[in-house]
N, C-alpha and C positions, 0 to 999 in steps of 0.2 A: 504494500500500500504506500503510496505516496505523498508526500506531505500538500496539503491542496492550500493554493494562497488566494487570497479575493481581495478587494477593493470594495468596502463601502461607506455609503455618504449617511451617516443618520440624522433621522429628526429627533431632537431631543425635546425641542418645545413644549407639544400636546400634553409631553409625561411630567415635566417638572412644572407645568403651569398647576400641575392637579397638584400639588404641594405647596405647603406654606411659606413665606419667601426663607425663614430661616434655614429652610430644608432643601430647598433648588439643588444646589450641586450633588449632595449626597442622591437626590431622586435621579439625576440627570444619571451619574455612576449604577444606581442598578437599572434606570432602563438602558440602556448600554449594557451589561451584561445579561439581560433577559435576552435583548436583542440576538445579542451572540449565539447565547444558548439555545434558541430557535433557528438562526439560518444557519449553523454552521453544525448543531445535532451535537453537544459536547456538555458534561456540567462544568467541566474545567475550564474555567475562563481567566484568564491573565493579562492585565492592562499594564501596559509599558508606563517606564517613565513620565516620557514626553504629553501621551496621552492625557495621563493623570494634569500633568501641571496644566495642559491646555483647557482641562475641565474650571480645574479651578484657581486659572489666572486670573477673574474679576470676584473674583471669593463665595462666598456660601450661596449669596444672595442673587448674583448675574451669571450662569453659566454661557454658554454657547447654546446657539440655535441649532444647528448641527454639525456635526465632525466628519470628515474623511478620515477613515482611518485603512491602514493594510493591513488584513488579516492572515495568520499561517497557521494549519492544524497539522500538529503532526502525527508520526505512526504510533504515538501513546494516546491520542484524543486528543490534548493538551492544545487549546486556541491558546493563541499569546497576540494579543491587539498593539496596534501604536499608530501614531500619528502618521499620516501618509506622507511616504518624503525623506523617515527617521527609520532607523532600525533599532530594533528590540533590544532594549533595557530595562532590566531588572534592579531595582537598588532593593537591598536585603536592607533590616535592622540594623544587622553588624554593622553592614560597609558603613553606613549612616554614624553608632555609635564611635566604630574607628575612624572613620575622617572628623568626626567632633573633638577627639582624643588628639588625632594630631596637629588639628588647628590651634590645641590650647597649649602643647607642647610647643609650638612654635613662637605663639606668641609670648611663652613665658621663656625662651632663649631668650628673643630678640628682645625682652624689654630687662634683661638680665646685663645683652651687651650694652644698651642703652644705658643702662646705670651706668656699668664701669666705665665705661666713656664719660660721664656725667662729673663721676668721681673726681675721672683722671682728671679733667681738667679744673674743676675748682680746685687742686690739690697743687695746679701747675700756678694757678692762678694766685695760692696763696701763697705760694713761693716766691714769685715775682713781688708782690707789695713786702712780704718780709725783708727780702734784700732792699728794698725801697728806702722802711725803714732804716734799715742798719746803716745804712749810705748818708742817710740825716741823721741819725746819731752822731754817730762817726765826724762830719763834718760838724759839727756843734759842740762834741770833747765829753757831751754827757750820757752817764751809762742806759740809763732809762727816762721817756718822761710821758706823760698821757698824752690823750689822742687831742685833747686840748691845747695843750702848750705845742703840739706836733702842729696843728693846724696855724696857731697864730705864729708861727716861724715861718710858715710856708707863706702867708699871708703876706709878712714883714719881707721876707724874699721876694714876693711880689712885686712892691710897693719899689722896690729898692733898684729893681729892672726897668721897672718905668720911668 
């Protein structure tokens, strides 16, 4: 037996109108799969990715009016639908929980090397003003003095340039 492929266009309107707007898209998804289940003779129905997200790209409440979709049954019964145009994907749980896992491990690298970068440079930063200081110590003969008497010297240095 052969795997048989079709093409079809459905109406999804008539079936999600008969539902309350909270419930459009999930009505639109099982007549979509009744549908299946009647032209194609299978209870196994399988909605691709792409399918899925084209259902419910304007959310609960606006589905599509009708879908093309390409359909393939294969030699287990097994319909598997998608969007016409897209080939067959399947996203599992897992794959879902492990790309969530590795999106978090990344971004906790990269805001890991951000810090140290972050670090390095206030570190570079405050090495440069400490020698700044010592440089005006040094030039004034005294060992320490606050950030007060440091300013009104730089001030008086000022004044004395002008």
């Amino acid at each position: 037996m052969a795997a048989i492929e079709r093409v079809y266009n459905i109406p999804l309107r008539k079936e999600f109108q008969r539902a309350p707007r909270y419930k459009r898209a999930k009505r639109a998804v099982n007549a979509l799969r009744s549908f299946l289940k009647k032209h194609m003779k299978s209870e196994d129905v399988k909605i691709g990715k792409h399918l899925n997200l084209k259902l419910w790209e304007h959310g609960i409440k606006n589905p599509p009016h009708h879908v093309k979709i390409n359909v393939v049954k294969d030699d287990k019964g097994i319909v598997k639908a998608e969007l016409f145009g897209k080939n067959y994907e399947e996203e599992t749980e897992e794959k879902k929980k492990e790309g969530k896992k590795e999106v978090k491990k990344k971004e906790e690298k990269e805001g890991k090397k951000e810090r140290k970068e972050g670090e390095k440079q206030i570190k570079e930063e405050l090495g440069k003003l400490e020698e700044k200081t010592k440089v005006i110590e040094e030039k004034d003969g005294e060992k320490k003095e606050g950030k007060k008497a440091l300013k009104k010297k730089l001030e008086k240095e000022l004044k004395e340039k002008k």
